[in-house]
PAZAPA-4460 file (N, C-alpha, C; in steps of 0.05 Angstrom, whole numbers, plus 32768, in hexadecimal, padded with zeros to 4 digits):
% residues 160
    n_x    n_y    n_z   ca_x   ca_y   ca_z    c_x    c_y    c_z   seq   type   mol
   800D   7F56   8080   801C   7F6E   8087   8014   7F84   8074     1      X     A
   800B   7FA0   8081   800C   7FB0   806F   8022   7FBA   8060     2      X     A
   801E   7FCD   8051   8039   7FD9   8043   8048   7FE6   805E     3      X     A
   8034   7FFD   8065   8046   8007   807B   8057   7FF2   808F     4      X     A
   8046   7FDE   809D   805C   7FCE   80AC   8071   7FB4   80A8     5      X     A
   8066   7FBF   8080   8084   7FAC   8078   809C   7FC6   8072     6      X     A
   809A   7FDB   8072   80A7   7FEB   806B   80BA   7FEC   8090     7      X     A
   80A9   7FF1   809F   80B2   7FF1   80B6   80BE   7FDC   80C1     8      X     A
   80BD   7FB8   80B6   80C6   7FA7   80B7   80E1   7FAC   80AE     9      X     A
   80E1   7FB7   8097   80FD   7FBD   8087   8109   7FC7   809B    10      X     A
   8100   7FE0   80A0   810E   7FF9   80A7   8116   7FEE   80C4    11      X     A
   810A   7FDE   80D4   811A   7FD1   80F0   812E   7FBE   80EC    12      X     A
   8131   7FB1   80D8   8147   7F95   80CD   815C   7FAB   80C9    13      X     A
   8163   7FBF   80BC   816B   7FD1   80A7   818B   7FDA   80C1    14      X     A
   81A3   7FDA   80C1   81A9   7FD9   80DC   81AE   8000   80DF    15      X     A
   81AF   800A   80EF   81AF   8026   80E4   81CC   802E   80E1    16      X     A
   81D2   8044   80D9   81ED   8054   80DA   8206   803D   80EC    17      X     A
   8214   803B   80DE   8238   802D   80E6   8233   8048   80FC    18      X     A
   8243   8042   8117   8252   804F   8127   8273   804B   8127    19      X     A
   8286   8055   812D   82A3   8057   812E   82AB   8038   8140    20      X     A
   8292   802E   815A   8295   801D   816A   8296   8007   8160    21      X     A
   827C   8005   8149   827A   7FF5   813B   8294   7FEB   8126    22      X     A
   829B   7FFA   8114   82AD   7FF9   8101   82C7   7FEC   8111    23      X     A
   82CD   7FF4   812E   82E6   7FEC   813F   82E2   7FCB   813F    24      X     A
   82C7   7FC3   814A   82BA   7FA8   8146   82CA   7F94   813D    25      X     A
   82C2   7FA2   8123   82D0   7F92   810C   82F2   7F9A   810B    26      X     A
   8300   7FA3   8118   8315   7FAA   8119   831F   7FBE   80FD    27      X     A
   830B   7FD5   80F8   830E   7FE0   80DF   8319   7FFF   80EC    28      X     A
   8329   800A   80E2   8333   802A   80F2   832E   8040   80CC    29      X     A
   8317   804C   80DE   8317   8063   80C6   830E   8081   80D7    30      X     A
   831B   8091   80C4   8319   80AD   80D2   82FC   80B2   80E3    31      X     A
   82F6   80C1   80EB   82DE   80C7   80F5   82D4   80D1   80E4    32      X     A
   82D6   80E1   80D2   82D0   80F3   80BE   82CA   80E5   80A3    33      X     A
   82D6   80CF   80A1   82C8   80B5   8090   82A9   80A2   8099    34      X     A
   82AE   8097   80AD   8293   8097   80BE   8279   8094   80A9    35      X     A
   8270   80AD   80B0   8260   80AB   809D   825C   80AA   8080    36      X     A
   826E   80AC   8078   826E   80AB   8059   826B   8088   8059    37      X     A
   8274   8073   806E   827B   805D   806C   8259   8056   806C    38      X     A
   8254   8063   8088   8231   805E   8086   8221   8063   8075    39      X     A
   8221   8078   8067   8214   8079   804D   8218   8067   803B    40      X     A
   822C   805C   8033   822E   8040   8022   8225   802A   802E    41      X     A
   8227   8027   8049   8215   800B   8054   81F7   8018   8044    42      X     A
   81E7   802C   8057   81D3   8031   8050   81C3   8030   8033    43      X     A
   81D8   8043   8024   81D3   8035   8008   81D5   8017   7FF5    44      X     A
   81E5   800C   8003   81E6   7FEA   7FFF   81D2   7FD8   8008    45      X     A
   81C8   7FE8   8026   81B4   7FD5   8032   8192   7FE0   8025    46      X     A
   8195   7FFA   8017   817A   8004   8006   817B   7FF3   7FEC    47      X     A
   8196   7FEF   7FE6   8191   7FD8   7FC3   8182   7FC0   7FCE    48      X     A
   818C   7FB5   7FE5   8182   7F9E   7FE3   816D   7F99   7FF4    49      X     A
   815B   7FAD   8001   8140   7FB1   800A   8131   7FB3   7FF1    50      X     A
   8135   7FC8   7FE3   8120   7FC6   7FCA   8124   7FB9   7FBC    51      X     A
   813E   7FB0   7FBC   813C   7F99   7FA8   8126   7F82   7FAC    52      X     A
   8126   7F7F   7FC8   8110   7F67   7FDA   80F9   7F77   7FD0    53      X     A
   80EF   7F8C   7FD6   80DE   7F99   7FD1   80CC   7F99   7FB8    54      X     A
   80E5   7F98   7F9E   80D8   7F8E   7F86   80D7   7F6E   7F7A    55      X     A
   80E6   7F64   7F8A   80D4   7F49   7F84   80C8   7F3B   7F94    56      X     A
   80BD   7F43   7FAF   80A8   7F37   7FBA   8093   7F45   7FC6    57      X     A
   8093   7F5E   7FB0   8079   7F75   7FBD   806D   7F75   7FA2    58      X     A
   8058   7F74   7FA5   803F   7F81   7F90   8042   7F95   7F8A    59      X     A
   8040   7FA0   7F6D   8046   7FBB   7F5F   8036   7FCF   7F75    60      X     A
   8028   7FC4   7F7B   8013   7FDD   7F87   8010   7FEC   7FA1    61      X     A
   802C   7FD8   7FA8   8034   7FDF   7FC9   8051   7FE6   7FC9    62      X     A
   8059   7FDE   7FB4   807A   7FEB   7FB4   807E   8006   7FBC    63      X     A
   8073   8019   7FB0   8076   8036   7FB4   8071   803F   7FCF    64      X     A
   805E   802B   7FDE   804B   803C   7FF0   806E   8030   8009    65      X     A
   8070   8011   8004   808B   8005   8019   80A5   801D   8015    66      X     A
   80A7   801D   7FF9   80BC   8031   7FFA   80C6   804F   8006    67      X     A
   80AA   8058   800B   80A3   807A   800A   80A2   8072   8026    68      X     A
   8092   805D   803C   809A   8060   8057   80B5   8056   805E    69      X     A
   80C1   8045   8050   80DE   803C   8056   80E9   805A   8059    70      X     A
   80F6   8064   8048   8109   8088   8040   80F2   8094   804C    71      X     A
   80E0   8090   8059   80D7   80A3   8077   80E0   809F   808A    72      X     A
   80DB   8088   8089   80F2   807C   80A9   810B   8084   80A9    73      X     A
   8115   8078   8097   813C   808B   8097   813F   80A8   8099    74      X     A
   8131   80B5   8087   8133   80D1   8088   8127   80D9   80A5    75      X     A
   8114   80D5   80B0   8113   80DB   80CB   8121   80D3   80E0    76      X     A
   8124   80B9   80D9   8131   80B1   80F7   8151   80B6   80F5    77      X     A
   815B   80A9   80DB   8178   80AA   80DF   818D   80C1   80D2    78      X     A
   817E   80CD   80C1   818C   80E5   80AD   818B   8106   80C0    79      X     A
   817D   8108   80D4   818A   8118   80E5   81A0   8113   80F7    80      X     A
   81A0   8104   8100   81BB   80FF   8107   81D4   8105   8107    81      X     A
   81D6   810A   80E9   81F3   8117   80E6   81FF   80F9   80D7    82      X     A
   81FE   80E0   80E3   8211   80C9   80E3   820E   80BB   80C0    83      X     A
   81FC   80C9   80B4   81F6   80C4   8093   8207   80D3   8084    84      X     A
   8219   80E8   808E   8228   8102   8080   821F   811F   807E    85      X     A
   8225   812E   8072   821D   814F   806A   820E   8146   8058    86      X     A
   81F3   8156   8051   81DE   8155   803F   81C4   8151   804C    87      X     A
   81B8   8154   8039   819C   814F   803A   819C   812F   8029    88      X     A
   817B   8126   8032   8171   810B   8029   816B   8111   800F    89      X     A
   815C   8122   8006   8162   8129   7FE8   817D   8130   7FD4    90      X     A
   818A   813D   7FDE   81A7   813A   7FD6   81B0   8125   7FDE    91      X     A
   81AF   810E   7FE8   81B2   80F4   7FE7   81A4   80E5   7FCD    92      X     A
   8192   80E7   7FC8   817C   80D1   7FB9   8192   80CB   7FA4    93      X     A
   81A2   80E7   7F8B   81AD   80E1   7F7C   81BE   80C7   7F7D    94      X     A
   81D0   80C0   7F90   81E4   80BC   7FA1   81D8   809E   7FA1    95      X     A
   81C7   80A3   7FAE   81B3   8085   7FB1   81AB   8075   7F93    96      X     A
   81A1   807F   7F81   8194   8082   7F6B   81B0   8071   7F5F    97      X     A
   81CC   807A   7F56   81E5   8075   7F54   81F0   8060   7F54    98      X     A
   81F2   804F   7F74   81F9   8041   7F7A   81E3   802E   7F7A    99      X     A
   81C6   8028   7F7B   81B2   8018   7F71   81BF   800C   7F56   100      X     A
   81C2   8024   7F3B   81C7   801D   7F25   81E3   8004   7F23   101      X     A
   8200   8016   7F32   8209   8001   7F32   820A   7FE9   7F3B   102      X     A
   81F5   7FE4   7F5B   81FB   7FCC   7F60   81E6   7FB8   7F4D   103      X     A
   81D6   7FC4   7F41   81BE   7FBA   7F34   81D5   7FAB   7F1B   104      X     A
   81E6   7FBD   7F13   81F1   7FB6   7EF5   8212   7F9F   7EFA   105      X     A
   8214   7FA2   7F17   8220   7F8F   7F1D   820E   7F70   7F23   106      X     A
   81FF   7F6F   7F2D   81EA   7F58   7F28   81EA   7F4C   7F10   107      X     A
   81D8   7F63   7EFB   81CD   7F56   7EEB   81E1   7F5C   7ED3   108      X     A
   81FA   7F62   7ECA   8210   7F5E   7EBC   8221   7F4C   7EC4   109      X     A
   8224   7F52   7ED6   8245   7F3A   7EE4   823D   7F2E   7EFD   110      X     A
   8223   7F2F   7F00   821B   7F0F   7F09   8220   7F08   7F29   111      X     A
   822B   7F23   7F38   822E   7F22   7F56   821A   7F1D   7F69   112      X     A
   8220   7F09   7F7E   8211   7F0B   7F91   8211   7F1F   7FA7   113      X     A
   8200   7F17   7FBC   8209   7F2E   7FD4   8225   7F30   7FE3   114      X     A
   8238   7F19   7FDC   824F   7F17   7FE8   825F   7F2B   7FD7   115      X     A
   825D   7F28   7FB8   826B   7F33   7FA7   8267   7F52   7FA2   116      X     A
   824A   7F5C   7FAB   8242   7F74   7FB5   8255   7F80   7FC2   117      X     A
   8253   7F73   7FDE   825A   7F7A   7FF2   8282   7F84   7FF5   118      X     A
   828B   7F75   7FDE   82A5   7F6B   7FD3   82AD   7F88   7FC9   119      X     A
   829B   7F8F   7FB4   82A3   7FA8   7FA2   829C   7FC2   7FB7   120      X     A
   828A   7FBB   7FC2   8281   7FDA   7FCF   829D   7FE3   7FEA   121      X     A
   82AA   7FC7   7FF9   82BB   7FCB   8002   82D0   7FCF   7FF3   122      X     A
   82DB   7FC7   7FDC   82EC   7FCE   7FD1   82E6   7FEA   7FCC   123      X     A
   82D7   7FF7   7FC7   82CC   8012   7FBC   82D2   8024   7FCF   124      X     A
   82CC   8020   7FEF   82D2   8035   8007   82F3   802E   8008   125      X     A
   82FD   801F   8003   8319   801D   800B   8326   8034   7FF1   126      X     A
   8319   8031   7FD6   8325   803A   7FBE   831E   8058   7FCC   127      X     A
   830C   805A   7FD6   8309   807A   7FDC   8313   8088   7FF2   128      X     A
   8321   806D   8004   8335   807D   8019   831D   8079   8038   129      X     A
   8304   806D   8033   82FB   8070   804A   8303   8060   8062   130      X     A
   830D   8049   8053   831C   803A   8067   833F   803A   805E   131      X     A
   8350   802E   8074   836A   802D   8076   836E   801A   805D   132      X     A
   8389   8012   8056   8388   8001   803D   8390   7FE2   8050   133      X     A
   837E   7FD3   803D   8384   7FBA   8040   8370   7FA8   8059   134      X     A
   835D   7FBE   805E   8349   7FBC   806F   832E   7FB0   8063   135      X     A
   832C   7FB1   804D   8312   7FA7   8038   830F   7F87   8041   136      X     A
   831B   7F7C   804A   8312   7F64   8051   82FC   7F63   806C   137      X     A
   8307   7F79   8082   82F6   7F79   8096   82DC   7F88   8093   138      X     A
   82E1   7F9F   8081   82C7   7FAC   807A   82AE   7F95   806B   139      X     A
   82C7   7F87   805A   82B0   7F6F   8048   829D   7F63   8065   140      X     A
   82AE   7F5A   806F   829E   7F4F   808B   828B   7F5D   8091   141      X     A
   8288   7F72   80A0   827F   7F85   80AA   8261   7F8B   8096   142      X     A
   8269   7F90   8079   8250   7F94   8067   8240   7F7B   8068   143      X     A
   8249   7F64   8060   823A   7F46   8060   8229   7F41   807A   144      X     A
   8232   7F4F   808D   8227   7F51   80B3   8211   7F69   80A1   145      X     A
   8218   7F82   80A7   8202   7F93   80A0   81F8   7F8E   8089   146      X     A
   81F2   7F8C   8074   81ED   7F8D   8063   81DC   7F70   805B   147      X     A
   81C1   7F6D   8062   81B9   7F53   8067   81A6   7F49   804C   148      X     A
   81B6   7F4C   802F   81A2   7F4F   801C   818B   7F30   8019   149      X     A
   8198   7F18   8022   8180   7F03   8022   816F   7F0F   803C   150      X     A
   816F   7F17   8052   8157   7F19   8069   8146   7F2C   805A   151      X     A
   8145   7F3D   8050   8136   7F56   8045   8123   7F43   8036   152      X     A
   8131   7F2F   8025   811F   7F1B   800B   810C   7F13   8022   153      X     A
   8116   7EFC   802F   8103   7EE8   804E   80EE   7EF7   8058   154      X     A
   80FC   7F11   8059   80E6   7F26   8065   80D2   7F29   805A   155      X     A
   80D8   7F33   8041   80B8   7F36   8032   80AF   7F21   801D   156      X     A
   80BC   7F06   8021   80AF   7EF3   8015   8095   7EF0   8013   157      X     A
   808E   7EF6   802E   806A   7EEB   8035   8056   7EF8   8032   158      X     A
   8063   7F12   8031   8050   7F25   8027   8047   7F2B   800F   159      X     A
   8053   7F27   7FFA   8047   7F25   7FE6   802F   7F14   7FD8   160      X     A
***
């Protein structure tokens, strides 16, 4: 596989933007106007643990090239939309950059898996009002569904 069509491998696994239909799914009720703020944290949850795959089963020498078409694909395909929030993909990166650090320092300090990930980041949209209270259980669901941090590893096992 080249870099480009592991990047594009990513970027098809990768699920896009939560819809309102979706979130009902799971029997989760959040404003419309939350929405995307909720998608942006899938998206950023589901970018830790792509590159995370990315850096341990890509060769230094192809990382950059998987990464730079991966955040082509999103910024083209899904960041007009609207359904990622107000902003630009560069006024995102900080944002991105952020939450890498902490889920990175939740790993490798206190020792979480992807469940326990998935645990804090829902606790985190509930702490921020994006969901109703007492709803973090179904969002936990919901992230562990999207948020597929072992397939991303499987994925690029073989390529390296």
């Amino acid at each position: 596989m080249t870099p480009s069509e592991a990047a594009t491998a990513l970027f098809t696994r990768m699920p896009g933007p939560i819809t309102p239909a979706q979130l009902e799914e799971y029997g989760i009720v959040a404003a419309e106007a939350h929405v995307p703020h909720i998608a942006r944290e899938i998206l950023s949850l589901n970018l830790y643990w792509a590159l995370a795959a990315i850096d341990a089963h890509i060769p230094s020498k192809y990382k950059a090239l998987i990464n730079e078409d991966l955040f082509e694909s999103i910024q083209a395909q899904w960041w007009p939309s609207g359904q990622l929030g107000t902003g630009t993909w560069v006024e995102y990166q900080p944002e991105l950059s952020e939450r890498r650090e902490h889920y990175a320092r939740l790993v490798d300090q206190e020792g979480l898996n992807p469940t326990g990930i998935c645990a804090e980041t829902a606790g985190r949209m509930e702490d921020l009002g994006l969901i109703e209270p007492g709803e973090r259980e179904k969002l936990l669901v919901l992230l562990i569904d999207y948020a597929p941090a072992a397939e991303y590893g499987r994925l690029l096992e073989n390529i390296g």
